[in-house]
N, C-alpha and C positions, 0 to 999 in steps of 0.2 A: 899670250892672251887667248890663241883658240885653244890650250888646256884647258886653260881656268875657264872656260865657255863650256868646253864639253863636259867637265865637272861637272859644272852647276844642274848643267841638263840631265845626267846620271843621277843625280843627287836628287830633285825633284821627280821624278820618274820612282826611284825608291820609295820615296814620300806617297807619292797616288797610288803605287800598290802596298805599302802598306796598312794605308785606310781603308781601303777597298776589302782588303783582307779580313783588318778589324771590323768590319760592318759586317762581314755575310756573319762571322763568326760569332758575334752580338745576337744578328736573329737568328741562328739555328740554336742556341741554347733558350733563348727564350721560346721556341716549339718545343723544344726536347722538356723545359720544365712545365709547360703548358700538358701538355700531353702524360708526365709522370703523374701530374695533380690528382689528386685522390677524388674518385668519383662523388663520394659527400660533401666534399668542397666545393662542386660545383656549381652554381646557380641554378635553385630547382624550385617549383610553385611549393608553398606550404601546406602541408598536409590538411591543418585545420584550416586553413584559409579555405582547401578545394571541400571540406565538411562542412562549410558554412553553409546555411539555408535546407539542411537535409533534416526532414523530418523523423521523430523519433516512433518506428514500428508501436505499432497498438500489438500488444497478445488478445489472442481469444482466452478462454476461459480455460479450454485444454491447457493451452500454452502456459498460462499462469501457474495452473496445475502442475505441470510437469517440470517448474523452473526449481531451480534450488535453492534451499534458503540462505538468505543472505544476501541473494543478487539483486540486480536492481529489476526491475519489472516497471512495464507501464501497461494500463488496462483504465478501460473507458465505460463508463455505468452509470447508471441515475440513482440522485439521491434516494431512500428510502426513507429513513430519518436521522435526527441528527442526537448524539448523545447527551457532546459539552464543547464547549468555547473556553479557553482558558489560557492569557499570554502568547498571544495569536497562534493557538495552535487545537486546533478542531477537532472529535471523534467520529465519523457517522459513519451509517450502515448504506451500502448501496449493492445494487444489484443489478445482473440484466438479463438476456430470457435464458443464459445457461448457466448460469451461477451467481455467487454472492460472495462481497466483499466486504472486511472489517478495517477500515481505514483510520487509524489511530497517530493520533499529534502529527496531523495535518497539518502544515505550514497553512496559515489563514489569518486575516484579517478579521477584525467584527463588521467590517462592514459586509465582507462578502459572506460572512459565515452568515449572515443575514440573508443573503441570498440563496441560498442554498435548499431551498421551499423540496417538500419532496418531486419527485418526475423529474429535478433538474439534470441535465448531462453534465458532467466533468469527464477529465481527460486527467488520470492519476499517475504520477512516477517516483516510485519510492522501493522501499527495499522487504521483501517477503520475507517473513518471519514466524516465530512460532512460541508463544510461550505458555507452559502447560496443555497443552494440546490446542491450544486455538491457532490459528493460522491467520495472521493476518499481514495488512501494509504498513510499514511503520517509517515513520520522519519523509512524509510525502512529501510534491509538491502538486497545485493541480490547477490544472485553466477550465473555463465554462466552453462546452463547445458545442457548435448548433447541431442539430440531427431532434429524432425523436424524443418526445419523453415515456418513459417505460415505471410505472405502479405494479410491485407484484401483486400478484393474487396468494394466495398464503396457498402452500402444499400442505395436503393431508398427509401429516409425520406419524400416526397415530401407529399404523399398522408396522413402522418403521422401528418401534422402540425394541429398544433391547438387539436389534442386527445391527453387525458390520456396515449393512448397506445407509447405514444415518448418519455417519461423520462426511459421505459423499454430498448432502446438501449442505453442510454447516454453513454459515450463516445465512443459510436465507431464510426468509420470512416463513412461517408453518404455523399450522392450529394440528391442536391435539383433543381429541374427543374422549367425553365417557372415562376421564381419570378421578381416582378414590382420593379423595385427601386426607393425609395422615399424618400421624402429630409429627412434629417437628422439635417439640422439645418440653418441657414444661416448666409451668410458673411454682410464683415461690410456696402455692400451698400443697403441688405435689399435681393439680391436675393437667392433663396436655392440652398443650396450645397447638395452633395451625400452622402457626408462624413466626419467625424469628426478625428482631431488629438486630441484623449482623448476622453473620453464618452463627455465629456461639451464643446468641442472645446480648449482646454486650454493648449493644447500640440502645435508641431511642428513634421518639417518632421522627421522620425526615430521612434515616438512613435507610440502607438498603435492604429489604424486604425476602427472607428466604420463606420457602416454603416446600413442602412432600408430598409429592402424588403415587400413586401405584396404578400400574394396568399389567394384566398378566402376571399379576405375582408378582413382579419388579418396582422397584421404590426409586425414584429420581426426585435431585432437586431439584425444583426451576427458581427465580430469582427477578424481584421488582427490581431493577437498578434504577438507584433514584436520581442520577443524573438526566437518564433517559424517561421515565418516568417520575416523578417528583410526588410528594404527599398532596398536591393539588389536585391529583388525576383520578379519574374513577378507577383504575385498576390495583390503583395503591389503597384506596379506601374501599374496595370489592374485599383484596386480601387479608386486609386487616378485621373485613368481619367474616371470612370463611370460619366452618366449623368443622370437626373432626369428623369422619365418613360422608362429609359429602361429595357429590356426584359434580365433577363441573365440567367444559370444557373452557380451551385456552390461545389464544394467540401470541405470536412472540416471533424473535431471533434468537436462530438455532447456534446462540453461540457453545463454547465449549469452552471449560475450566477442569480439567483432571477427569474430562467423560462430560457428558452433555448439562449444558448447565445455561438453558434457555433464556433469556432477557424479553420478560412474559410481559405486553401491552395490553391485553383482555382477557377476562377473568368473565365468563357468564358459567352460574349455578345453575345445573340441569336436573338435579334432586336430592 
């Protein structure tokens, strides 16, 4: 009987160390697997969660300048005016006191494009671009945002034509003084006309308006676009009664197409 006792006693005594056993050895692999686990696996804040609420950088006008085409850009300006509305997607001209902006198929509303009176601020982020020498914003998006409102005054481009130094203002607003106008093409009886419906004549009334100035011996086109300008406006019905040699000066956006190719709002004959 005290065999089969002390057995038993041996026997359970085996039993508690080797639970014992199997328990430490349970938890040290579960450290040892804890500890192998791969540091991206670990439980970390989300990158965009901790982006949330960060505001996107305004460039200055340098900065836009100096970005490369294609990238995204954000730049903050007042309307100037506005081109066209068309399947909510906007064109207008803005600027601010150190450059100017061509912001084309704007994501917009008609109700905001409504808004958009000139002086107003937006806050633009779209992608810089360039086609045929123009440089502009293209498939923006943009919000209204409080601050001043800024009206250029038109820089005097005049003594600028024909240098290098004139693609450095492109689009902004500019008058051009004391230009020759010169035919542009001629009608069907052979004499010259001022001006063309189409760059090739191949338009009617309503379309966009070319025309030929000279200063210095240099011949430029400028250009009604009638989006922006329409057959309503005085400037479209100025150019349409310009006459060959005269003497005018002009107002516009110094846009650019293959070299300077102006989007002219005023047209005053000076002789």
């Amino acid at each position: 009987m005290k065999k089969i006792l002390v057995l038993l006693t041996v026997f359970c005594l085996a039993l508690s160390l080797a639970a014992c056993a199997g328990g430490s050895g349970s938890s040290s692999s579960s450290e040892a697997a804890s500890a192998s686990q791969p540091a991206e696996s670990q439980p970390q804040e989300s990158s965009s969660a901790a982006a949330d609420g960060e505001e996107v950088a305004v460039m200055s006008y340098e900065e836009y300048m100096a970005a490369e085409l294609d990238s995204q850009v954000t730049i903050e300006a007042c309307v100037q005016a506005k081109q066209s509305w068309w399947e909510d997607k906007a064109t207008v001209y803005a600027q601010d006191e150190n450059g100017a902006y061509f912001l084309y198929n704007m994501a917009c509303s008609e109700e905001d494009y409504a808004k958009l009176t000139e002086g107003t601020r937006i806050r633009v982020t779209g992608y810089k671009a360039e086609w045929s020498g123009e440089v502009e914003i293209m498939d923006g998006t943009f919000t209204f945002v409080e601050g001043d409102s800024y009206i250029a005054e038109p820089i005097d481009a005049t003594s600028l034509l024909g240098t290098e130094e004139l693609i450095d203002h492109q689009n902004q607003f500019a008058q051009f003084k004391g230009l020759t106008v010169e035919a542009a093409g001629q009608d069907e009886a052979g004499n010259d006309v001022a001006f063309l419906y189409n760059w090739d004549g191949s338009g009617s009334q309503g379309d966009d308006l070319y025309f030929n100035v000279s200063y210095n011996g240099e011949t430029y086109t400028f250009t009604v676009e009638s989006y922006l300008c329409d057959s309503t406006t005085e400037v479209y019905a100025a150019v349409e009664a310009l006459q060959v040699g005269q003497v005018i000066d002009a107002e516009g956006f110094l846009y650019w197409y293959e070299g300077l190719n102006p989007h002219i709002t005023s047209v005053t004959v000076v002789g």
